[in-house]
MDAnalysis code that builds the backbone (N, CA, C; Angstrom):
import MDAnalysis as mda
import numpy as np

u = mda.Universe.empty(717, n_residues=239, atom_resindex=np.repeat(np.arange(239), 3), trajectory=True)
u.add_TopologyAttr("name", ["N", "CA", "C"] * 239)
u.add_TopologyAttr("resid", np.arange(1, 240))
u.add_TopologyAttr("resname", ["UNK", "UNK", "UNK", "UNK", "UNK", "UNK", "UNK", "UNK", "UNK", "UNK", "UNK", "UNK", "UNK", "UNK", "UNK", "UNK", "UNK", "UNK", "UNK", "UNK", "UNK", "UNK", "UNK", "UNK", "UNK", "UNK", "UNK", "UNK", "UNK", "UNK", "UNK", "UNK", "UNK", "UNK", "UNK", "UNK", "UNK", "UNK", "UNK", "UNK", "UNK", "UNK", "UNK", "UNK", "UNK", "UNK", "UNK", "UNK", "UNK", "UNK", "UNK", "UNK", "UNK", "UNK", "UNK", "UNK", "UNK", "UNK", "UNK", "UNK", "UNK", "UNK", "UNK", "UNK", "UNK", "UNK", "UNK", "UNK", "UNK", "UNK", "UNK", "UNK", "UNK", "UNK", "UNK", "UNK", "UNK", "UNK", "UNK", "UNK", "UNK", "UNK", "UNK", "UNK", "UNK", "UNK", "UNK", "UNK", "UNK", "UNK", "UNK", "UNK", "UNK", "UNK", "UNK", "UNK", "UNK", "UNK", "UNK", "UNK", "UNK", "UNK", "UNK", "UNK", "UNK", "UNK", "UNK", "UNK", "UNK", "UNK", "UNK", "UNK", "UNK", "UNK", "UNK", "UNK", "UNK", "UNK", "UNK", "UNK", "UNK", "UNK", "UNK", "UNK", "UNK", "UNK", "UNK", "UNK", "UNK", "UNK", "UNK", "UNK", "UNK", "UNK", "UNK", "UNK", "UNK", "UNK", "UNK", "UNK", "UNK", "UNK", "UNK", "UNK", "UNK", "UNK", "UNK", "UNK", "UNK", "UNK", "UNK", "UNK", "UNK", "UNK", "UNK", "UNK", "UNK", "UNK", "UNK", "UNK", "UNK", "UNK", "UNK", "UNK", "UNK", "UNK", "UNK", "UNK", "UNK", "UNK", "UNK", "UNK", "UNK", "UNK", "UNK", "UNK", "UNK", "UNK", "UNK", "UNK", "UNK", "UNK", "UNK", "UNK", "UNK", "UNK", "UNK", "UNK", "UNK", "UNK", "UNK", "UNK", "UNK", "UNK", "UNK", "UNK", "UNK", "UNK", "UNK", "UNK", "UNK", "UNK", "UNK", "UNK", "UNK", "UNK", "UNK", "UNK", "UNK", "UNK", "UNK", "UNK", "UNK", "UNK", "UNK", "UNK", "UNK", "UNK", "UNK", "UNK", "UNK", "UNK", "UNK", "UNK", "UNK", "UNK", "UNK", "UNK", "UNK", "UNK", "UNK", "UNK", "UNK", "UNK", "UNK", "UNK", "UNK", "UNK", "UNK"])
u.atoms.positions = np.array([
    [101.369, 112.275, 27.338],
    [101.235, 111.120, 26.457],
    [101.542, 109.835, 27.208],
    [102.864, 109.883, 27.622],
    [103.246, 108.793, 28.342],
    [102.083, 108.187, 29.609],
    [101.599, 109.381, 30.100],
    [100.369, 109.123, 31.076],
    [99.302, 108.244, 31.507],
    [98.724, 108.969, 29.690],
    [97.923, 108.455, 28.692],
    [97.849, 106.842, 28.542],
    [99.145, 106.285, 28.237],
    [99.624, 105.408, 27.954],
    [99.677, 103.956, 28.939],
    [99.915, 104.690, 29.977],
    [99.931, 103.907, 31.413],
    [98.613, 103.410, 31.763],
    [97.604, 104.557, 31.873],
    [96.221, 104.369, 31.716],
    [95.811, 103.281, 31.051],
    [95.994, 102.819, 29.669],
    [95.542, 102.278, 28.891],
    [95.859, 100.523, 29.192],
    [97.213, 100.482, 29.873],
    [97.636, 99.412, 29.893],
    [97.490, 98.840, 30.847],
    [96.919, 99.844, 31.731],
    [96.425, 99.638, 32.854],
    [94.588, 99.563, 33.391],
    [93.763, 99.896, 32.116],
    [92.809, 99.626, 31.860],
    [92.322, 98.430, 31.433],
    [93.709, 98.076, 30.281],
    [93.618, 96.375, 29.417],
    [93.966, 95.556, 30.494],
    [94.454, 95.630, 31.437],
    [95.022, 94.212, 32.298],
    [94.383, 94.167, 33.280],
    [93.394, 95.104, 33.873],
    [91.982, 95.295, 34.950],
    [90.781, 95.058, 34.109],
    [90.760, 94.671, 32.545],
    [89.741, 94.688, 32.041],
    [89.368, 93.041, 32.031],
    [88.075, 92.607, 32.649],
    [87.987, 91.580, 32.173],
    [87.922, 90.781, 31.117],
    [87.072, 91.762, 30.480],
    [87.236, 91.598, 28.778],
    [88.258, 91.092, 27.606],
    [89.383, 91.685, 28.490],
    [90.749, 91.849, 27.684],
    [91.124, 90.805, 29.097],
    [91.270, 90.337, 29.500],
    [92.032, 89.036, 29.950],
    [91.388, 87.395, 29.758],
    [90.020, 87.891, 29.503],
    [89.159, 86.561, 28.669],
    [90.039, 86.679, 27.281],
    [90.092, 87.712, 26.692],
    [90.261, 88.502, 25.239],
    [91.805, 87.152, 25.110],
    [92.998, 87.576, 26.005],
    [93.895, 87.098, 25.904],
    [94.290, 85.342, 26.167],
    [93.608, 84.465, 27.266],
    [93.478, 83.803, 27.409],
    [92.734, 82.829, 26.067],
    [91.700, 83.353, 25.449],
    [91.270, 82.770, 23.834],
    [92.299, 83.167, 22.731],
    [93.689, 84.022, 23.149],
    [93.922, 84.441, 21.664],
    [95.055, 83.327, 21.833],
    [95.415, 83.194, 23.274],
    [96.735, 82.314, 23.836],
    [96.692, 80.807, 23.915],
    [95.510, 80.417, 24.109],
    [95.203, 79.207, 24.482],
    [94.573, 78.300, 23.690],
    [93.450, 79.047, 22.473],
    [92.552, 78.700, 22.316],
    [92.917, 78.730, 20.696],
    [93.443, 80.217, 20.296],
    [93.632, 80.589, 18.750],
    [94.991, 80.160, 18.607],
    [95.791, 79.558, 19.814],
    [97.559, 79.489, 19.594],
    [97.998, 80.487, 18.938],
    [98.129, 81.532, 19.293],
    [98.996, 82.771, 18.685],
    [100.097, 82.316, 20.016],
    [101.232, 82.978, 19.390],
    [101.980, 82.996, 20.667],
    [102.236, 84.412, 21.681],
    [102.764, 84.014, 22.810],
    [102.590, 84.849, 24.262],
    [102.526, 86.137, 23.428],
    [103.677, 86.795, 22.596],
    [103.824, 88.157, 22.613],
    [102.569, 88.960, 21.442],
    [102.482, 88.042, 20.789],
    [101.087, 88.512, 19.723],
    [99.584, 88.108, 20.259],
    [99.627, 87.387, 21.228],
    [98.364, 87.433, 22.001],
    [98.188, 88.841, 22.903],
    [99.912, 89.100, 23.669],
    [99.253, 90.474, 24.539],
    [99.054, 91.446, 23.337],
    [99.913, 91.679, 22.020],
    [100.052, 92.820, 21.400],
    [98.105, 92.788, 20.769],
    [97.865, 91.568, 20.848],
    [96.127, 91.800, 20.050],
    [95.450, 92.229, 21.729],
    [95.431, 92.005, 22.888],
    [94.602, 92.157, 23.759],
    [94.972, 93.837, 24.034],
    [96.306, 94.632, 23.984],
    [96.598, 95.558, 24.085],
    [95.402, 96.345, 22.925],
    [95.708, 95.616, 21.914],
    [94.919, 96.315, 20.909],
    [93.437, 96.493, 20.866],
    [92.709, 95.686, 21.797],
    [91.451, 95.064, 22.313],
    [91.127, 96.044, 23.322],
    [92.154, 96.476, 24.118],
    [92.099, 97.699, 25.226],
    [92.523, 98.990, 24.948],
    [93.166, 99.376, 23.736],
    [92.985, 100.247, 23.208],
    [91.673, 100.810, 22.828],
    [90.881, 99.533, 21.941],
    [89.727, 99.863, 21.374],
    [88.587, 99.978, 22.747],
    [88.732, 99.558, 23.350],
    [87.650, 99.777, 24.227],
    [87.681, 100.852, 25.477],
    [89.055, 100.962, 25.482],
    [89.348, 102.105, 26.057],
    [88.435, 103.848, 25.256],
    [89.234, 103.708, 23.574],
    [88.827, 104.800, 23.251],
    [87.204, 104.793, 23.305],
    [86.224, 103.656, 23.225],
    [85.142, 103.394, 23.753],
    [83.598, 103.841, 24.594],
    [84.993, 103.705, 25.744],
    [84.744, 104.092, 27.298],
    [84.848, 105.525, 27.406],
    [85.691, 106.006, 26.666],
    [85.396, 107.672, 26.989],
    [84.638, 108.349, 25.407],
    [83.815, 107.826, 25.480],
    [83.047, 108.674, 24.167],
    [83.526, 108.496, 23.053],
    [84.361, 108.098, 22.597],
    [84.958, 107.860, 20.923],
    [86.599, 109.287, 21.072],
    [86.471, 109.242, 22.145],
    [87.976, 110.302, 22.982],
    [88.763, 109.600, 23.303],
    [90.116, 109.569, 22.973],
    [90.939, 109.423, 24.181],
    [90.888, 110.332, 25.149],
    [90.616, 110.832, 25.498],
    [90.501, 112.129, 26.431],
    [91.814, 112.251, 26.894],
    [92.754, 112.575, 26.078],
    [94.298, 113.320, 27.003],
    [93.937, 113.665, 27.539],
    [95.380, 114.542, 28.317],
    [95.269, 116.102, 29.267],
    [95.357, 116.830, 28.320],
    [94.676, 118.237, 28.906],
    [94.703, 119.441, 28.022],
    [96.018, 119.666, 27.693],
    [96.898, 119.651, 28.755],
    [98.295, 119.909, 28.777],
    [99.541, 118.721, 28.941],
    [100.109, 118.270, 27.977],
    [101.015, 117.556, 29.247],
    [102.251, 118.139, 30.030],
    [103.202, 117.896, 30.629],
    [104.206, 118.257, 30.875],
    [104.872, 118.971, 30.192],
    [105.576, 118.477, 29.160],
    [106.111, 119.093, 28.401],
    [105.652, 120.114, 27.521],
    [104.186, 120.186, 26.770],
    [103.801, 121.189, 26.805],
    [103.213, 122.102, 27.823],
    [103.078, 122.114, 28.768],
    [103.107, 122.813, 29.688],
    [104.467, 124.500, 29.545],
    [105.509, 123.453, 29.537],
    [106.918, 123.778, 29.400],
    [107.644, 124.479, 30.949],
    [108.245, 125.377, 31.085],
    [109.076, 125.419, 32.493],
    [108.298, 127.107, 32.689],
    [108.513, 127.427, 33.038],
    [107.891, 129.092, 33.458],
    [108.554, 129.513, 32.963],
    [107.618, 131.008, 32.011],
    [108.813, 131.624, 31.466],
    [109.512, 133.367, 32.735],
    [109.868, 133.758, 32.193],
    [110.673, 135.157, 32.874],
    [109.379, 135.437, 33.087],
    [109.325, 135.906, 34.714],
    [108.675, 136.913, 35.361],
    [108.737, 138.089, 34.482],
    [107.391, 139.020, 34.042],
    [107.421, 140.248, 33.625],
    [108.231, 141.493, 34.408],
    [108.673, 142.474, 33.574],
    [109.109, 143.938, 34.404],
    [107.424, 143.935, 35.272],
    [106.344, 144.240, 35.183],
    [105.530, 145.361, 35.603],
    [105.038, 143.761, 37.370],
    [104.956, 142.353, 36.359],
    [104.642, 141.592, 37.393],
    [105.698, 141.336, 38.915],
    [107.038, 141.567, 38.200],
    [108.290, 141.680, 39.213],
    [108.521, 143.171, 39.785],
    [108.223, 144.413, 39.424],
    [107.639, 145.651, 40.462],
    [106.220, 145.388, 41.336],
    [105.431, 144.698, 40.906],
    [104.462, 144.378, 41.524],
    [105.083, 143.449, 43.036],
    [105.997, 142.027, 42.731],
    [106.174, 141.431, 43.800],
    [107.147, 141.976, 44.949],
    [108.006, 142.893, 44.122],
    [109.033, 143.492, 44.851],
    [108.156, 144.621, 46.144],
    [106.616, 145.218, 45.401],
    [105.895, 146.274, 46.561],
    [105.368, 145.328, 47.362],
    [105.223, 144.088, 47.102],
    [104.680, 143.554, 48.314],
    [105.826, 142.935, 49.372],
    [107.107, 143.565, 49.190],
    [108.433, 143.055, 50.211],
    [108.751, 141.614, 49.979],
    [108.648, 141.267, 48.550],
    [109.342, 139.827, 48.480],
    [110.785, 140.062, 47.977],
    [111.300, 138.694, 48.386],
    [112.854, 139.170, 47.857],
    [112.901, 137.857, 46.482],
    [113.927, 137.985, 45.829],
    [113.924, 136.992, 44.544],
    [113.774, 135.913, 45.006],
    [114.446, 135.188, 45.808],
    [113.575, 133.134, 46.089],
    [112.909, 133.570, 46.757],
    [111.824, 134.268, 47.283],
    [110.403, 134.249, 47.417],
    [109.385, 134.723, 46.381],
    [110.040, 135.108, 45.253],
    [109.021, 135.338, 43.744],
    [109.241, 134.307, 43.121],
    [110.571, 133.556, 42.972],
    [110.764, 132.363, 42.390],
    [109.885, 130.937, 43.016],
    [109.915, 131.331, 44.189],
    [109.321, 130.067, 45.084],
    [107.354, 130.408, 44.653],
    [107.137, 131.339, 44.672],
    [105.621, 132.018, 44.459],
    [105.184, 131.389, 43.312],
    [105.679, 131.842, 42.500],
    [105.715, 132.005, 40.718],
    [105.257, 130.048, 40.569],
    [106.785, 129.338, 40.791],
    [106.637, 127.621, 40.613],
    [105.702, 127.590, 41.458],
    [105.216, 127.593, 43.096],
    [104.362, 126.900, 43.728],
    [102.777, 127.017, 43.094],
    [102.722, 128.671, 42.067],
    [101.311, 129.179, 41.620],
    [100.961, 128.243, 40.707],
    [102.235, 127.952, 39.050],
    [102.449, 127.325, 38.357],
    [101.827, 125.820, 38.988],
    [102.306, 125.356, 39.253],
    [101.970, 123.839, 40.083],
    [100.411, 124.079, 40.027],
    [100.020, 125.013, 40.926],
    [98.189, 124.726, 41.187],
    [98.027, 125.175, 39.811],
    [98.174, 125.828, 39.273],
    [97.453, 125.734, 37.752],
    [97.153, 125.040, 36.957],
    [98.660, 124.215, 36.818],
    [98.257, 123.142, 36.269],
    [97.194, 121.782, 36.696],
    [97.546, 121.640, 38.314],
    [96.197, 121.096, 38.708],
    [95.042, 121.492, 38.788],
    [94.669, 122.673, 38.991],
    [93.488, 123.166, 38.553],
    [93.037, 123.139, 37.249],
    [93.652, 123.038, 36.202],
    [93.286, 122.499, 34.661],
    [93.252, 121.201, 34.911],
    [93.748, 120.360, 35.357],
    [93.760, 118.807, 35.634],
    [92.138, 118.413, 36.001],
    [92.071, 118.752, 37.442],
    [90.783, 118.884, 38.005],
    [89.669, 118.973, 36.769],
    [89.916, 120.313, 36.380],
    [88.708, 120.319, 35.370],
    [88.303, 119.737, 34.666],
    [89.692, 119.001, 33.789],
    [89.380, 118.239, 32.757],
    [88.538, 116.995, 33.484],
    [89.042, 116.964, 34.418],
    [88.326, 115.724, 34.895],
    [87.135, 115.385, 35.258],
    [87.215, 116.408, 35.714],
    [85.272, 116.941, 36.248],
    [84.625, 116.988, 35.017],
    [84.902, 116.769, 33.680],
    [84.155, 117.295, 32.458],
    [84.230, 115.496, 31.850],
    [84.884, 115.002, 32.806],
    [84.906, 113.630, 31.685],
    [83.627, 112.053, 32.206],
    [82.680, 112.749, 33.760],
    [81.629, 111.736, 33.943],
    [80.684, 112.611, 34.554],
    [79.561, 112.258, 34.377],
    [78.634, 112.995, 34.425],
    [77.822, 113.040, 36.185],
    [78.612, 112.215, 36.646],
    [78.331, 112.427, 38.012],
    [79.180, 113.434, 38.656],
    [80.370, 113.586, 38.547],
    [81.367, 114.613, 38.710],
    [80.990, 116.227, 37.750],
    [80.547, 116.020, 37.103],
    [79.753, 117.454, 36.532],
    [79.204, 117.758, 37.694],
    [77.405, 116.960, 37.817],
    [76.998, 117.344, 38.892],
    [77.336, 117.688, 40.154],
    [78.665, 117.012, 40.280],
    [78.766, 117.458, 42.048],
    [79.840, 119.039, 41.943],
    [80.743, 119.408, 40.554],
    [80.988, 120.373, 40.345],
    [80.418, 121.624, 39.897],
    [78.921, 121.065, 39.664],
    [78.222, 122.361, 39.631],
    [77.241, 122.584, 40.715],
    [77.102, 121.634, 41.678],
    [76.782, 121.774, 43.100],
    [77.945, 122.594, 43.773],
    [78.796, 122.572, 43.858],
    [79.495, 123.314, 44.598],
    [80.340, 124.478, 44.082],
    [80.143, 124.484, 42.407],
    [80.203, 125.757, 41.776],
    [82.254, 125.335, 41.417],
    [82.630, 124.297, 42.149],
    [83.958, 124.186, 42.130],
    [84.852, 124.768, 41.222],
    [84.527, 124.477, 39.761],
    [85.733, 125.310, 38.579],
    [85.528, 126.627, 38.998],
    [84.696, 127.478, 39.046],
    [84.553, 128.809, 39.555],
    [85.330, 129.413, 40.517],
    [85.447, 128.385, 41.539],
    [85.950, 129.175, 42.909],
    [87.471, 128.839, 42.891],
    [87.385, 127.405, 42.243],
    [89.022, 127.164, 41.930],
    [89.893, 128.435, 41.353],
    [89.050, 128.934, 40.105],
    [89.522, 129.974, 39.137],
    [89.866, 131.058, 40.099],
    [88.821, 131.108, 40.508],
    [88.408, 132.686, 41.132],
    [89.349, 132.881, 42.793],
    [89.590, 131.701, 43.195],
    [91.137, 130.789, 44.550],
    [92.021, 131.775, 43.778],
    [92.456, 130.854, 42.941],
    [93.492, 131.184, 41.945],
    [94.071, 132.733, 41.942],
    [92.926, 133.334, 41.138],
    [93.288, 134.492, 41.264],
    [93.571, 135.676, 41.989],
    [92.757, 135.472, 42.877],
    [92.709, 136.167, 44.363],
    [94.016, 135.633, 45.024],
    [94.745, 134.436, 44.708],
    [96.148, 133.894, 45.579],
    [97.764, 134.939, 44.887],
    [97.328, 134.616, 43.625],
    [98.378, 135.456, 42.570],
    [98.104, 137.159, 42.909],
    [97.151, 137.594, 43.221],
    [97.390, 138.902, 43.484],
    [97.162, 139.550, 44.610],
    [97.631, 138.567, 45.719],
    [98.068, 138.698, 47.381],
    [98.850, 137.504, 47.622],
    [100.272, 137.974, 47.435],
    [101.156, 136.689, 47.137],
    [101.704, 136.637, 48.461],
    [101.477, 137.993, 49.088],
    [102.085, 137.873, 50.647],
    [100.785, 137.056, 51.643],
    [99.971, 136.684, 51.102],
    [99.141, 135.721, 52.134],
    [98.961, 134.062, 51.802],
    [100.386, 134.195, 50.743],
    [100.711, 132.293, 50.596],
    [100.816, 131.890, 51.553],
    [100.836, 132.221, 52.916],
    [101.334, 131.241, 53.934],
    [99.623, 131.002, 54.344],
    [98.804, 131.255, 54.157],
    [97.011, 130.909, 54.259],
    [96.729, 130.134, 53.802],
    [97.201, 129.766, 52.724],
    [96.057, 128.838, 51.532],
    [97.025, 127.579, 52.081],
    [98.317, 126.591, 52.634],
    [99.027, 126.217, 52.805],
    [98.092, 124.523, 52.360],
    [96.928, 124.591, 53.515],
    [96.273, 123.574, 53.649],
    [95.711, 123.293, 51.907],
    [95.051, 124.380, 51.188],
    [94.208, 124.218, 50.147],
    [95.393, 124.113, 48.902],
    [96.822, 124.648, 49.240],
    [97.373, 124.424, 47.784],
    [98.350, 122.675, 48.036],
    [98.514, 122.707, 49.390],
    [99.080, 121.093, 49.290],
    [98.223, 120.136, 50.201],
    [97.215, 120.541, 50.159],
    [96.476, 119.485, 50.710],
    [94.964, 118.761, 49.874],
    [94.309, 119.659, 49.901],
    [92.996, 119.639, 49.114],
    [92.705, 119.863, 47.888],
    [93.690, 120.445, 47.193],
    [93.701, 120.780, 45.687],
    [94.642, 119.281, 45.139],
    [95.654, 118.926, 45.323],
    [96.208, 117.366, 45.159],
    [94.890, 116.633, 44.940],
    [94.559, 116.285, 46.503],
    [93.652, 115.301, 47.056],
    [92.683, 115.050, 46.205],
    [91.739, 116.099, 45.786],
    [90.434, 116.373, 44.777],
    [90.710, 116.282, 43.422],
    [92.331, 116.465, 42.829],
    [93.096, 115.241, 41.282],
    [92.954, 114.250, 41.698],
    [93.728, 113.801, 42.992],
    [93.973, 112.350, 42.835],
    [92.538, 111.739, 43.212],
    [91.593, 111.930, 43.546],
    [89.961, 111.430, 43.979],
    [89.322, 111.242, 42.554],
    [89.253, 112.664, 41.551],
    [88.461, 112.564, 40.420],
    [89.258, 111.491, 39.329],
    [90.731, 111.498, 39.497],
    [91.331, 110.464, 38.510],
    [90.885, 109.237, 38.767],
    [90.946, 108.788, 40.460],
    [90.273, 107.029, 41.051],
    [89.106, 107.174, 40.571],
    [88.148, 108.267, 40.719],
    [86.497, 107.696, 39.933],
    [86.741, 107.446, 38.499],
    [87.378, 108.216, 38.107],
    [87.347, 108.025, 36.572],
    [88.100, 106.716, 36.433],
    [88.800, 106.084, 36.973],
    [90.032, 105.126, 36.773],
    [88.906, 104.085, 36.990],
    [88.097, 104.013, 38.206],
    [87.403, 102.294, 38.512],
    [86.102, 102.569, 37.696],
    [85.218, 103.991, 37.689],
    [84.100, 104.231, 36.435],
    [84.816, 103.197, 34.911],
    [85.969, 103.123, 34.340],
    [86.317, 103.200, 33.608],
    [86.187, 101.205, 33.274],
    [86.103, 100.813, 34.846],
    [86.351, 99.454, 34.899],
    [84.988, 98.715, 33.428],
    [85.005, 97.676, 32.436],
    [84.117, 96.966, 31.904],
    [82.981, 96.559, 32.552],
    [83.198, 95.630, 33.224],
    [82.625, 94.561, 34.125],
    [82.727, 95.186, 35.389],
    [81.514, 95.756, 35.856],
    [81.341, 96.305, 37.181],
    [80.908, 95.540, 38.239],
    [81.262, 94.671, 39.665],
    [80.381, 94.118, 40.632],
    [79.811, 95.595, 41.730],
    [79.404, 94.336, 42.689],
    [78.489, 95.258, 43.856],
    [79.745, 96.368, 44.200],
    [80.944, 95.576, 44.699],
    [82.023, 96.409, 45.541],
    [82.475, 97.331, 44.565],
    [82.228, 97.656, 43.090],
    [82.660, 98.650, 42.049],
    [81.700, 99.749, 42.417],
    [80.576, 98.961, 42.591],
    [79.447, 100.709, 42.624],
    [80.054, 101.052, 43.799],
    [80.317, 100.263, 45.291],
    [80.111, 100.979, 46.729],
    [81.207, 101.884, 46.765],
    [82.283, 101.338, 45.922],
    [83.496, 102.586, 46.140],
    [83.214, 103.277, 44.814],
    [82.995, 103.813, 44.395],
    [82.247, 104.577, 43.093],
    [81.878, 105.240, 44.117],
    [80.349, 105.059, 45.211],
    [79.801, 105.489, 45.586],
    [80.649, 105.984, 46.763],
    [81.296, 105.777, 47.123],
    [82.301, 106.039, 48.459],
    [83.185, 107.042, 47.864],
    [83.874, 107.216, 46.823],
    [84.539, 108.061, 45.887],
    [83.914, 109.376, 45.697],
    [82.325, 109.047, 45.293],
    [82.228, 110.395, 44.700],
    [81.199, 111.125, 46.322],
    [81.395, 111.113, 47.399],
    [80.831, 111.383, 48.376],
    [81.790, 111.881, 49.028],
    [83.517, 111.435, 48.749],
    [84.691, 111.850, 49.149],
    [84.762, 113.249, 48.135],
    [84.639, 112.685, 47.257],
    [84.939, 114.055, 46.348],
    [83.869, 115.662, 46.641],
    [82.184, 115.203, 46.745],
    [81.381, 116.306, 47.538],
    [82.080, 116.983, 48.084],
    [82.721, 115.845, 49.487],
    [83.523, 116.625, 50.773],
    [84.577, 117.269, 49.858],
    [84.807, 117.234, 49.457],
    [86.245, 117.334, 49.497],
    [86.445, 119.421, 48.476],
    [85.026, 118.785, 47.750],
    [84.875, 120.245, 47.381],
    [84.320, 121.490, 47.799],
    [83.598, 120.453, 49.011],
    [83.092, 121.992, 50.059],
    [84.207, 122.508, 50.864],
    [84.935, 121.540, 50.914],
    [86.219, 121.725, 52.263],
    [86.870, 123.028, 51.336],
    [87.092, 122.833, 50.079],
    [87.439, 124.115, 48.832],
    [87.203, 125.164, 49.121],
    [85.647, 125.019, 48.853],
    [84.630, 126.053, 49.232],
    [85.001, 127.088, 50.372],
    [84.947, 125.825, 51.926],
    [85.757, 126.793, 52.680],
    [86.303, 127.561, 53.138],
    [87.877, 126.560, 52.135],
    [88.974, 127.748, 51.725],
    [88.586, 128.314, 51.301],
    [88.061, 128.875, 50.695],
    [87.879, 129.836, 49.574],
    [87.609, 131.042, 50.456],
    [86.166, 130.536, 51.084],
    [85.335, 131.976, 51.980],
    [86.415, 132.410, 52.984],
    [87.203, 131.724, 53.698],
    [87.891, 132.124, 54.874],
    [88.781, 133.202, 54.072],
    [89.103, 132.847, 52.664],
    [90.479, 133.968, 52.594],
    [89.822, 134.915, 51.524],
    [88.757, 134.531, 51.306],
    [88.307, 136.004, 50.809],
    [87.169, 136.691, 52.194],
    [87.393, 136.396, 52.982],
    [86.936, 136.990, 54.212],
    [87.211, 138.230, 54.718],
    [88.389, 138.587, 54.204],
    [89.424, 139.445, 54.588],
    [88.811, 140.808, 53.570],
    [88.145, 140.231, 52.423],
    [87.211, 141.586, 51.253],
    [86.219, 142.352, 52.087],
    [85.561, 140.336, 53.117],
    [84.250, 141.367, 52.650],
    [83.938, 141.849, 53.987],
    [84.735, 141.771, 54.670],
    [85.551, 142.498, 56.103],
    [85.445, 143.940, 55.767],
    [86.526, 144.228, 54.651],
    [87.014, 145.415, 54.167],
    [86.012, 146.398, 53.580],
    [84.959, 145.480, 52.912],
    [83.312, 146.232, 52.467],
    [82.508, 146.131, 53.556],
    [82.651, 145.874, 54.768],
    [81.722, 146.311, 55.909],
    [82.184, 147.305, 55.956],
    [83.347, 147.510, 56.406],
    [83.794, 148.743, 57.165],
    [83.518, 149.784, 55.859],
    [83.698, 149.638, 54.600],
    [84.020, 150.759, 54.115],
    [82.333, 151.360, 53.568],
    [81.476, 149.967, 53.877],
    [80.023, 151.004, 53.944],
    [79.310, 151.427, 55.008],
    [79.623, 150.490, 56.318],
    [79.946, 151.517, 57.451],
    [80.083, 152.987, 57.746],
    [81.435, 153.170, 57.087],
    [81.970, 154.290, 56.954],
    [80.640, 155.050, 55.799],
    [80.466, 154.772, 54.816],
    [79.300, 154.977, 53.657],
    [78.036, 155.656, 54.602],
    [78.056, 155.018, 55.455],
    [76.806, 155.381, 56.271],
    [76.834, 156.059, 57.031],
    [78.099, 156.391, 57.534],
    [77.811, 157.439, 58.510],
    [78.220, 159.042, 57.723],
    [78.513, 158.725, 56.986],
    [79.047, 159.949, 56.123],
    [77.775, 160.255, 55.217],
    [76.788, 159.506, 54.792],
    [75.777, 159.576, 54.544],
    [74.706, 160.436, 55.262],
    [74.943, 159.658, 56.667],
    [73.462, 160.157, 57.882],
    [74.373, 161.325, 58.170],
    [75.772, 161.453, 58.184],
    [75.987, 163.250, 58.655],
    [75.204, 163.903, 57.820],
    [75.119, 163.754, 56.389],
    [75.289, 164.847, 54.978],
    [73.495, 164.923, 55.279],
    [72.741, 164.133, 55.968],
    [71.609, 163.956, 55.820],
    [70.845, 164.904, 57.360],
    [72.120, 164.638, 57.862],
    [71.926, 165.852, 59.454],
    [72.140, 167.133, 59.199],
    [73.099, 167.204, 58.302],
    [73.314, 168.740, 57.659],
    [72.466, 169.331, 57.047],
    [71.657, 168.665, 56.011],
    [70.803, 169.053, 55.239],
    [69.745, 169.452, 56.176],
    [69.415, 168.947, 57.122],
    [68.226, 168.514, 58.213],
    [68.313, 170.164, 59.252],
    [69.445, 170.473, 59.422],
    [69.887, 171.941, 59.932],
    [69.476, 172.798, 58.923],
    [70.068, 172.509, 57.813],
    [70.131, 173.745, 57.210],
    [68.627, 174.225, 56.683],
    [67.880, 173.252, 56.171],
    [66.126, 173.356, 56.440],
    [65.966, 174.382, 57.391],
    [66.438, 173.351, 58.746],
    [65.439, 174.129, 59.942],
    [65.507, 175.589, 60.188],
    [66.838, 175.915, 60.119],
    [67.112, 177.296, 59.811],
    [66.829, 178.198, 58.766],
    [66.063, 177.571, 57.275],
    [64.962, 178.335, 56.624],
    [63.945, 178.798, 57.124],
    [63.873, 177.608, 57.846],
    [62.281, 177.591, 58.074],
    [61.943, 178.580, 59.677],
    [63.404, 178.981, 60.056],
    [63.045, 179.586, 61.022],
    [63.056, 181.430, 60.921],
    [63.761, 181.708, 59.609],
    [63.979, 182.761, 58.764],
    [62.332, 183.280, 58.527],
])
C-alpha cells in the first residue's frame, strides 16, 4: 500500500499536468498552499488511476501480506536434510527462495501492466522459465551456489527495469528524450531476459546431459536385444 502510495505522489509532482494543475489552483484560484497541493494530489490520483486502465494496479502481494515464512514441513525438512543440509543452510535456502518468489510475482505483475513488456515477455517466454527457474532451484537446493548470478543479479535487475518503464511510460506529457529512454529501457529489458533465458539452459543442462546418456544407454541395450534376436533367427534358419 504504502508503495502504492509513493508512486502516486510521485507521479503527481513529475506530472506536468498536476504542476500546471497546482500553480492555477495557487496562484490563480487563491486557495491556499496546503489545499492547492491536497486538490493537485487529488488531480494525480485521478489521473493516475487513469493511466493504468481505470486500476490502481497494486501488487498482487504486499509485504505484509506476503507475511514471514511459515514452518518448514516434516516431509519438505527430510527432503533437505537427504540432500546434507544442516539447519542455517535450510533456513538460509527457504528465505533466499522466498525472496525470488516474491520477485518473480513482482516481475509478472509487471510484465502484465504495458503492452510492450507483454510482447517482449512472450518473446522470450520469460514468466514460464522464471516459474519453471523456480522450480527446478527449490528441488536441487544443493546447486544454490549456480544460480548466484540469476537470483542476485538478474532477477532484481529485470524488477527494477520493468518498474522504470512502467514509472516514465506512466509520465503525461511525453518529449523526444521520454520515448529514447522508453526505448533504451525496453531493449535493456529484451537483454536482460535472454541473459534469464541463459540461466535457465545452463542449469537445466545438467537434465538434458542426464537424457543423453540415459538414451545412449537406451540404444545400446536396444541394438544388443536386436543382435540377439538377429542370432537367434540365424540359428533357425540353420536348423
Amino acid at each position: 500500500m504504502w508503495s502504492n502510495i509513493k508512486d502516486i505522489l510521485k507521479y503527481t509532482f513529475s506530472s506536468v499536468i498536476c504542476l500546471i494543475a497546482l500553480v492555477i489552483f495557487f496562484f490563480i484560484f487563491e486557495f491556499d498552499f496546503w489545499t492547492s497541493i491536497g486538490m493537485t494530489i487529488g488531480l494525480g490520483i485521478f489521473l493516475y488511476y487513469v493511466q493504468n486502465g481505470g486500476s490502481m494496479q497494486w501488487s498482487r502481494k504486499t509485504k505484509k501480506q506476503r507475511g514471514a515464512l511459515g514452518k518448514v514441513s516434516t516431509e519438505k525438512e527430510a527432503f533437505y536434510h537427504s540432500k546434507g543440509m544442516t539447519k542455517e543452510q535450510i533456513a538460509y535456502f527457504r528465505n533466499t527462495m522466498d525472496q525470488a518468489k516474491n520477485t518473480i510475482q513482482d516481475i509478472e505483475s509487471n510484465l502484465q501492466q504495458r503492452s510492450k513488456l507483454k510482447a517482449i515477455a512472450a518473446r522470450n517466454d520469460t514468466v514460464d522459465i522464471l516459474k519453471d527457474f523456480f522450480k527446478n532451484i527449490v528441488n536441487q537446493p544443493n546447486r544454490l551456489h549456480e544460480v548466484d548470478k540469476f537470483l542476485y543479479t538478474n532477477l532484481p535487475n529485470l524488477k527494477e527495469l520493468t518498474e522504470k518503464y512502467i514509472a516514465i511510460d506512466g509520465h503525461v506529457s511525453k518529449t523526444k528524450e521520454t520515448y529514447t529512454a522508453l526505448d533504451n529501457c525496453s531493449k535493456t529489458i529484451d537483454d536482460m531476459c535472454r541473459l534469464i533465458a541463459e540461466d535457465y539452459v545452463r542449469f537445466m543442462s545438467n537434465d538434458i546431459e542426464d537424457m543423453d546418456i540415459e538414451l545412449e544407454l537406451a540404444k545400446q541395450v536396444l541394438k544388443r536385444d536386436n543382435e540377439g534376436k538377429g542370432s537367434e533367427n540365424a540359428l533357425d534358419e540353420e536348423i
